[in-house]
C-alpha positions, 0 to 999 in steps of 0.5 A: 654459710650461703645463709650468712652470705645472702645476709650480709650481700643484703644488708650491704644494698645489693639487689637481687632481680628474679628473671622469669624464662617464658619457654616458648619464643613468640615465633613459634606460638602456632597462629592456627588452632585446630577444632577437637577433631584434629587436624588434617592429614589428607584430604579423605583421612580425617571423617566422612563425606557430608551433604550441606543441608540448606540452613543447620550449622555444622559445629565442632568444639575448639579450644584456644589455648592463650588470648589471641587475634582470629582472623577467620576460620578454616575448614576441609571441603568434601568430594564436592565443592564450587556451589553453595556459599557458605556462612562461617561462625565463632560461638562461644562456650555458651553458644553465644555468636562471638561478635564481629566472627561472622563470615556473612555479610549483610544477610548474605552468606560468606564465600562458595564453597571451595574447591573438593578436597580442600581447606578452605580459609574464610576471614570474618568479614569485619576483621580479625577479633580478639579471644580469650583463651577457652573453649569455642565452636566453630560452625559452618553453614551451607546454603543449599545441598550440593557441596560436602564437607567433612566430618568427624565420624568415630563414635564416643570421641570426648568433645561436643560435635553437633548441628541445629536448625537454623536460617541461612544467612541470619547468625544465632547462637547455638545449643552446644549440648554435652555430646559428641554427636557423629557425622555432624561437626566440621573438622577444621580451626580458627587461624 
């Protein structure tokens, strides 16, 4: 009978329009995406203590779940903090910088690390950039030895955590391996 319905309402010129429901309403899609190493709980929960060391960059994997606008990347600060200035990158899955997500200007490295115990928010210094959505590293890198971060610490955690040699204040890409390597990566996100 429904069959013979439909049938004859189509053949009389009714239309049928399909209306598709997005579940999430766009004012509750998060606008800060949290690396693999989760989030912050408290400001000595999540990971260790880490000295910066004078030029590695510190990186974590991140996955951005949907295209969006990154304005900058946020990271939590260790026991120390108000020295060294900090540079903060957006690789792509390749190791590749992300244009334009750089914190450092002119060869310069970005903001001083923040306040101990802290998230610091650094934006990118040439305005927010347009991602698709994948998988990142977020990097840090810190110009001399005083300040720490925080790090995540748990052997044999299933995302890539790691740091390389580099130059501070020059931004290149990154070898992001296949490993999770402890006491190395940041813990913090992309906002």
């Amino acid at each position: 009978m429904k069959k013979i319905l439909i049938a004859a309402l189509l053949m009389s010129g009714l239309a049928f329009s399909q209306t598709y429901y997005n579940p999430v309403a766009p004012s509750s899609i998060p606008t800060v995406i949290v690396s693999e190493a989760g989030d912050v709980i408290s400001a000595t929960a999540p990971g260790s203590d880490q000295a910066c060391d004078d030029g590695a960059r510190h990186f974590t994997e991140i996955n951005i779940p949907y295209p969006m606008s990154v304005t900058g990347i946020w990271y939590l600060v260790g026991s120390v903090g108000g020295t060294d200035s900090v540079a903060l990158d957006l690789y792509t899955s390749a190791g590749v910088l992300v244009t334009g997500a750089t914190t450092t200007v002119a060869g310069f490295p970005g903001a001083i690390v923040g306040t101990a115990a802290q998230v610091q928010s650094d934006a990118f210094t040439g305005g927010a950039v347009t991602v698709a959505a994948g998988k990142y590293f977020i990097s840090a890198q810190f110009t001399g030895t005083t300040a720490k971060f925080r790090s995540p610490t748990v052997t044999g955690l299933k995302y890539i955590c790691d740091e390389d040699a580099g130059t501070v204040g020059t931004p290149a890409s990154i070898t992001p391996g296949t490993a999770y390597v402890a006491d190395k990566g940041i813990i913090g996100g992309v906002y």
